[in-house]
C-alpha positions in Angstrom: 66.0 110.7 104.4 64.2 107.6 103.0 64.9 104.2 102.6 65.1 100.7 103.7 65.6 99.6 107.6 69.4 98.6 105.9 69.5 101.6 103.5 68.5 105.1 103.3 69.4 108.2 101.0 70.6 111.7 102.1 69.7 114.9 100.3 72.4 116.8 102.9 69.7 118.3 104.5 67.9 119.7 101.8 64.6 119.7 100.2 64.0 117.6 96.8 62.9 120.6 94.6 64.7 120.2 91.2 63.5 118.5 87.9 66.4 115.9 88.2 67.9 114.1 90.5 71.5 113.0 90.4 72.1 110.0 92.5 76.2 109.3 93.8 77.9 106.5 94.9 80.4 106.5 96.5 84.5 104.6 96.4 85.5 101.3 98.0 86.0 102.9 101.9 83.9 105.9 101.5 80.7 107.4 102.8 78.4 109.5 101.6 80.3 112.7 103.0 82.5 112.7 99.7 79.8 114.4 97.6 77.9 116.6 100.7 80.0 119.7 98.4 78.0 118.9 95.0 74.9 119.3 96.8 73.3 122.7 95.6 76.3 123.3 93.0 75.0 121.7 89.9 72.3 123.3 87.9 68.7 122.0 88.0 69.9 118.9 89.6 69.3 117.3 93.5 72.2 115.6 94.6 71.4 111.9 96.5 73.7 109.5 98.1 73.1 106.5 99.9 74.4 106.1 103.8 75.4 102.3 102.9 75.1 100.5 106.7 79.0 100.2 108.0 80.4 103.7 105.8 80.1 107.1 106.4 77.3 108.0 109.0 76.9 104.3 109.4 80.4 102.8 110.2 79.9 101.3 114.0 76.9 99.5 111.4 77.4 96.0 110.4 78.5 96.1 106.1 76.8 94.4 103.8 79.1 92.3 101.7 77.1 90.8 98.6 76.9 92.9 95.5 73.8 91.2 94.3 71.8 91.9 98.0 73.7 95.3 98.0 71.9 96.5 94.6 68.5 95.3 95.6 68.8 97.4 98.9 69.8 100.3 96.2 67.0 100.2 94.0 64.2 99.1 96.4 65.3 102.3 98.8 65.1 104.3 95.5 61.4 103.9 94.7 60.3 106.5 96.8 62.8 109.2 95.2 61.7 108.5 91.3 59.5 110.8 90.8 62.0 113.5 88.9 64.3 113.3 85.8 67.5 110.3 87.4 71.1 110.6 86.7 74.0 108.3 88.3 77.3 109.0 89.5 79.4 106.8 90.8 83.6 106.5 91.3 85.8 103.2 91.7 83.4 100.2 93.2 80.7 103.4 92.9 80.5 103.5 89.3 80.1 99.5 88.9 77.3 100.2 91.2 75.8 103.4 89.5 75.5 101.6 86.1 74.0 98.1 87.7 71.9 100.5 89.6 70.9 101.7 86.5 69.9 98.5 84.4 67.9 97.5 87.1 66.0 100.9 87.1 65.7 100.7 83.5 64.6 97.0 83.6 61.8 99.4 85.7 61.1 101.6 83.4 62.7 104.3 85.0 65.8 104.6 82.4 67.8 106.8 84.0 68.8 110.2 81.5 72.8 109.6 82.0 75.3 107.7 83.4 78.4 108.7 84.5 81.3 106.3 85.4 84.4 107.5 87.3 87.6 105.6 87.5 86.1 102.1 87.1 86.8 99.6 84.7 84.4 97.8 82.2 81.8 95.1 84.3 84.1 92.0 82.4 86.7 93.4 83.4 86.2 93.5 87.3 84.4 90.2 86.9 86.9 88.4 85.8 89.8 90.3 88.5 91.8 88.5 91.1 89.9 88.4 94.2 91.0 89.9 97.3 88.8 87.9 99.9 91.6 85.8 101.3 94.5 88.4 101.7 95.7 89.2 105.4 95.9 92.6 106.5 99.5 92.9 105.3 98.6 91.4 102.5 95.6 93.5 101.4 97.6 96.8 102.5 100.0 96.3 99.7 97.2 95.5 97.3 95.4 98.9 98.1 98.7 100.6 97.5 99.5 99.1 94.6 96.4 99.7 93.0 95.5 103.5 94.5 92.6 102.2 96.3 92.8 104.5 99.1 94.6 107.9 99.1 98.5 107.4 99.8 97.8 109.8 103.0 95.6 107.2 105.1 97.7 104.6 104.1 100.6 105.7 106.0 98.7 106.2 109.3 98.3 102.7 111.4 95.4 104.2 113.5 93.3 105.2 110.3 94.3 102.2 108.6 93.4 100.1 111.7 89.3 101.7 111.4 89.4 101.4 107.5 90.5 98.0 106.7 87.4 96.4 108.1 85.5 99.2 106.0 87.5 98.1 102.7 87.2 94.4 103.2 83.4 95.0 103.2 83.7 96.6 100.1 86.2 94.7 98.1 84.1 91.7 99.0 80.9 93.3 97.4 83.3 93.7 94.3 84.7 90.3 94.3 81.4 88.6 94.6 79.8 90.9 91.5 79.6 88.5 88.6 78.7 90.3 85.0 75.5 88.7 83.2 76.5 88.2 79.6 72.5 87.7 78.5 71.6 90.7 80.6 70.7 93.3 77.6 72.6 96.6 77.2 71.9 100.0 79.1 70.3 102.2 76.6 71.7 105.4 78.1 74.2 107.4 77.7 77.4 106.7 79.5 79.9 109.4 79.9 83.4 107.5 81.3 85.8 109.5 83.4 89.4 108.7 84.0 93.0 109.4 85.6 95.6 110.4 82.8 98.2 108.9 85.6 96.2 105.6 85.8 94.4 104.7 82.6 97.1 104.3 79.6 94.7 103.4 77.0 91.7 105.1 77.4 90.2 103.3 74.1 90.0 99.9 75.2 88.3 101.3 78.3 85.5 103.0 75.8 85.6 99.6 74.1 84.9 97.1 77.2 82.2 100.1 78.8 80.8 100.1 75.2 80.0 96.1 75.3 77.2 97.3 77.8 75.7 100.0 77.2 73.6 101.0 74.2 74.0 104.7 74.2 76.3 106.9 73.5 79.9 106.9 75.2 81.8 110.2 76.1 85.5 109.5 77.6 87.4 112.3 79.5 90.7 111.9 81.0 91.6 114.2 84.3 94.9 114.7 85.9 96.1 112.6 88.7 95.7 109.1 89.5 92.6 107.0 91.2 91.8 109.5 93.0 91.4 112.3 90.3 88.1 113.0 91.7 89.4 114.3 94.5 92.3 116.3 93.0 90.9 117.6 90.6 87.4 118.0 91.4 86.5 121.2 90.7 87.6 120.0 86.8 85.1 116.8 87.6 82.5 119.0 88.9 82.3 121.1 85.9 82.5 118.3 83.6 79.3 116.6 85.5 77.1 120.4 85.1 78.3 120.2 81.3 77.3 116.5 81.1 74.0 117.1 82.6 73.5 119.9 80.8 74.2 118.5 77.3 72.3 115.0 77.5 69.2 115.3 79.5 66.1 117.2 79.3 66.9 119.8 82.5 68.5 123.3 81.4 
């Protein structure tokens, strides 16, 4: 592991050997655990995650809540691990990180080779959002339901709910304070978009808002199930990332 005092990176226990590196982020509540099962799986490719302080490994950790002071700790733990061919996951609140993650590494000069965005909307879009900073607990719980933002499962157990709401405020606060920079220039990458058939009725106008900010080309795949496709149907978002990688950057 490497990193800030704040921030470090997992490789799941596993020696950086390949030619590229695939970097994960993870979901609004979640840890770096929910992509321990790529590691090794994925052709050519290292899989990195970063053990945010109050998720995951770190939960009894203080959270940080500020987008801006989130993404610095990102990229500054990062330096140490771009020394190979960098690709970004990221799913929900993950993928708004993965592709500011990724203008700042290509502001750089480390442009990453792809970016893949999973069941997020376009940066305007969450910008511009109703925020969720002053709901109470009953409040917020009907939020998260309404919107998928946690699987229905956890929802309907108090005790669970009682550890993750603290986790989820944390979270949805780093979204609400995330404010898109209009004169920021485009990602010149390619940006492959993945999304819930159940959730996402017009998958055009998503590849139309992603498109305003990105240079490169934009791929749009649709997957069965709702927010939380990539966990019901991830063996179908697994392959689609090792045929992504595979087509678009320069490791076969």
């Amino acid at each position: 592991m490497t990193g800030s005092a704040r921030l470090t990176y997992t490789t799941f226990r596993r020696p950086l050997t390949q030619p590229r590196r695939l970097f994960c982020f993870p979901y609004a509540g979640g840890g770096e655990n929910l992509y321990r099962d790529w590691a090794g799986r994925i052709p050519g490719t290292d899989v990195v995650a970063p053990r945010l302080a109050g998720r995951g490994s770190r939960f009894t950790e203080p959270a940080e809540t500020d987008f801006t002071t989130l993404l610095g700790e990102l990229v500054q733990a990062m330096e140490p691990l771009l020394d190979a061919e960098i690709a970004l996951f990221g799913h929900s609140l993950g993928g708004l990180l993965a592709f500011e993650v990724g203008r700042s590494l290509a502001a750089r000069g480390h442009r990453p080779a792809l970016l893949i965005v999973s069941g997020c909307a376009a940066p305007r879009v969450i910008s511009s959002a109703p925020k969720t900073r002053d709901l109470g607990d009953t409040a917020l719980r009907a939020e998260i339901a309404e919107f998928g933002l946690i699987p229905p499962e956890a929802l309907d157990n108090d005790q669970l709910m009682d550890l993750l709401l603290p986790v989820l405020r944390a979270d949805l606060d780093v979204q609400d304070s995330y404010r898109v920079d209009p004169a920021a220039p485009p990602l010149d990458c390619p940006l492959h978009l993945y999304y819930g058939t159940d959730e996402v009725p017009d998958p055009d106008r998503l590849r139309r808002t992603w498109a305003e900010v990105v240079s490169g080309p934009v791929d749009v795949s649709g997957f069965p199930g709702g927010h939380f496709f990539v966990n019901t149907a991830r063996q179908d978002v697994l392959a689609a990332v090792c045929a992504g990688l595979a087509r678009t950057t320069g490791v076969r």
